[in-house]
N, C-alpha and C positions, 0 to 999 in steps of 0.2 A: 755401782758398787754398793754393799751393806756396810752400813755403821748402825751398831746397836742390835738387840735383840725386838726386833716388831712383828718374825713371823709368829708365835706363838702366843693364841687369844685367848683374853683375860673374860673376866665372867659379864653376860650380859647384861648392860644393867638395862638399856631403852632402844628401841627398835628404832622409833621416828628421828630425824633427823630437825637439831635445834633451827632456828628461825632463822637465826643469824651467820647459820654454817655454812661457808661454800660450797655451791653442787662440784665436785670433783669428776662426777658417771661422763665418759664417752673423753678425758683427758689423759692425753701421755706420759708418761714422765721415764726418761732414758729407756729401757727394755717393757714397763710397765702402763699395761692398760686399764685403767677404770672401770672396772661392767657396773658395781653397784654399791650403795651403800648398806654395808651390814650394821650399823648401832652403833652405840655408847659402851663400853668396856671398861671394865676395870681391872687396874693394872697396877703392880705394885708400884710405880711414880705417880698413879694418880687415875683418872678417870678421861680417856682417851676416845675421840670419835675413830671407827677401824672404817675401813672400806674392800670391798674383795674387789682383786687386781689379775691379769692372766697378763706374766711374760711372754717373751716372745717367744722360747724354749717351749714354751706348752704350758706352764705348769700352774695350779690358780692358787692364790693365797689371799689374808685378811691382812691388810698393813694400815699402821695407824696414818691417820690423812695427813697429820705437822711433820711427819717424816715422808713423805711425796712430795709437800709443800717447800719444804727447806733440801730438799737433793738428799737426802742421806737416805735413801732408799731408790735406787732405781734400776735394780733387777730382783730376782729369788734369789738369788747367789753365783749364778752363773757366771756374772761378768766378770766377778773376780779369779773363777777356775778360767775363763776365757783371756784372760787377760796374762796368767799365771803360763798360758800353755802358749800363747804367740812371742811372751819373753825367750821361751824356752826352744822354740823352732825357728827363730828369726833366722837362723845358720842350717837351717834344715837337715839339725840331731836328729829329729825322730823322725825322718824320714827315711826308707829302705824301698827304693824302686818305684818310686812317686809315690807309697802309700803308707799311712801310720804304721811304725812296727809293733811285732806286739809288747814287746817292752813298753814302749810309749802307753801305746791301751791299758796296760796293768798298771801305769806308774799315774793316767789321769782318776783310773775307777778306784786307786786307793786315796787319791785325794780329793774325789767325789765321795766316799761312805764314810768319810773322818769328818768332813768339813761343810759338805751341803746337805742342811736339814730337810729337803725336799727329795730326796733319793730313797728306795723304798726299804735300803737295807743301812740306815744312818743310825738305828735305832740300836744295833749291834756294833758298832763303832764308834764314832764320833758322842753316838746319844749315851756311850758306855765308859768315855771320858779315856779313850783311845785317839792319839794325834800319831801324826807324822812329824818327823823329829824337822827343822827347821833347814839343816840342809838339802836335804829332799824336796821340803817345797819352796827351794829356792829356784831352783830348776832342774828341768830332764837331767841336763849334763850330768847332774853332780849324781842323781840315781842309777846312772848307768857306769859312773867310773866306779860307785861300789859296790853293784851288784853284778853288772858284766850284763850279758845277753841270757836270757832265759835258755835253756836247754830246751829240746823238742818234749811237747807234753809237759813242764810243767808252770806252774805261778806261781806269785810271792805266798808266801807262808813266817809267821809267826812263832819262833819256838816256845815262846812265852804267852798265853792267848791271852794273860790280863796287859803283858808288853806293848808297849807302842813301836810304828814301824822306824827304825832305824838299824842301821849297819849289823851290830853286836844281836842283834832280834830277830834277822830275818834271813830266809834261805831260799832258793827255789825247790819245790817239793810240786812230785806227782801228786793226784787226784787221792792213790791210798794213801801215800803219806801226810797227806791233810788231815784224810778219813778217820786219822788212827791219834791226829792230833786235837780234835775237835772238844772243845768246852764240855759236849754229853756224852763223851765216853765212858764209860768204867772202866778204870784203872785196879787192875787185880794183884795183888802181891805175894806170894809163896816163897820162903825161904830167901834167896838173894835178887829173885826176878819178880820186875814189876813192867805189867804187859796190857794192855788194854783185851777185851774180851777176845778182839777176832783172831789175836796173835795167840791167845790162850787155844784157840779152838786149832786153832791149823796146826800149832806144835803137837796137837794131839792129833793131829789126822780127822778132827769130826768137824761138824758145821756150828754154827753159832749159838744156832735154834737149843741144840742138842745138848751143849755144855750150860749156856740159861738152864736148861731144865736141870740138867746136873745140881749146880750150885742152889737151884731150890730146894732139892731133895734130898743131898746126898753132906756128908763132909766136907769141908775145903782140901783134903789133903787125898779127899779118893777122888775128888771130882776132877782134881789137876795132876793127877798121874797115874791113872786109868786108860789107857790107849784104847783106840778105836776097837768095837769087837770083831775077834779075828785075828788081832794082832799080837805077837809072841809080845812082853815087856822084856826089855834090854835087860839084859844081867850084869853084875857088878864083876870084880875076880873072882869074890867067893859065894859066888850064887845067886846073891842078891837082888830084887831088883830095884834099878833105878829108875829116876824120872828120864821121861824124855822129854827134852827141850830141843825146839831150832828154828827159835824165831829170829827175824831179821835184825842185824845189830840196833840198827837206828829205830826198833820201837821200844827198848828197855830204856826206860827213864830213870834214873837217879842212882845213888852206891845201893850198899847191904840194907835190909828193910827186916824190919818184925815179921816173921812167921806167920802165915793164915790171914792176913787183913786186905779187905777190899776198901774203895772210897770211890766217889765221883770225881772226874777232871774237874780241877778247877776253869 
């Protein structure tokens, strides 16, 4: 299990190892192996000998030697997601025909990218000050009585992406409806609709490419109701023409909006 913060290394102060330091290289300690001694560090508590260590998951890291020494370090984080997920199957919940379902799978890799710093995408969750709300990682059980079973095609999703996952936050969404929720979208807004760019392009019948180049050159108000060329524009009763919209209900976010304004997702 981990107590404290030791995977992240402080500045080096001295390579050699003091006189009086014990050699730790080629000892175990619970999931962790010793290959070498990396130096003296320093560290906002103080000035600490580190050692680089490879679990048994694979993974290598620098941990300080009095935390190997005293038990409050012996794995990367693992044991505690291992530990987290045999509470949670002991009744074999996530099991579906002798093998993890995919619920199960979506419900460890969301508390694998919130909660172990050694995961390659932590850095966007967990490193971004995004948790899982505490009944979730209590167990499976309780992620499955509030989200149900995933539908075919899709994974959890965030309606809020600075939100943390819990009940009131989260949904199952297909791959576009992720696509269209994503932090680097452009969110565009015209009169009462605010659409991200690709829902801008489809209600016009043109491709993505084609509307970007729009909005670079053109006005905000020719650029979004402009129909594809070729295409007759919808008439109003008395001649007029109107916009044409028919984007998908679930990508217009928020009420009435200011006239002409773009911005980035948050």
């Amino acid at each position: 299990m981990v107590k404290g913060t030791v995977f992240a290394p402080g500045r080096l102060l001295m390579r050699g190892m003091a006189h009086n330091a014990k050699n730790l290289s080629g000892k175990t300690f619970g999931r962790l192996t010793v290959l070498a001694y990396v130096g003296v560090e320093q560290f906002e508590s103080g000035v600490k000998g580190t050692w680089l260590c490879r679990c048994q998951c694979g993974k290598t890291l620098r941990i300080i030697g009095n935390s190997l020494t005293t038990g409050n370090t012996t794995s990367c984080g693992c044991a505690s997601i291992d530990a987290l997920v045999e509470r949670s199957t002991k009744h074999g919940a996530a099991k579906r025909g002798g093998s993890r379902s995919m619920a199960y799978r979506i419900w460890q890799a969301m508390l694998n990218r919130c909660r172990n710093q050694r995961v390659p995408n932590y850095a966007d969750y967990g490193g971004r000050g995004i948790t899982v709300c505490e009944r979730w990682q209590e167990s499976f059980q309780n992620f499955i009585a509030d989200m149900g079973e995933p539908p075919p095609g899709t994974s959890i999703d965030r309606r809020e992406n600075d939100g943390n996952y819990e009940p009131a936050n989260c949904r199952w969404a297909t791959r576009a409806q992720q696509a269209r929720n994503k932090r680097s979208n452009r969110i565009i807004t015209y009169g009462r609709k605010s659409m991200c760019l690709k829902d801008w392009a489809n209600s016009l019948g043109i491709d993505q490419a084609s509307l970007y180049e729009r909005l670079k050159k053109w006005p905000l108000k020719m650029a979004l109701t402009t129909p594809k060329k070729g295409s007759a524009p919808m008439l109003g009763s008395r001649g007029k023409s109107v916009e044409r919209f028919s984007p998908p209900s679930s990508s217009v976010r928020g009420g009435p909006a200011a006239a002409g304004t773009t911005k980035e997702a948050a």
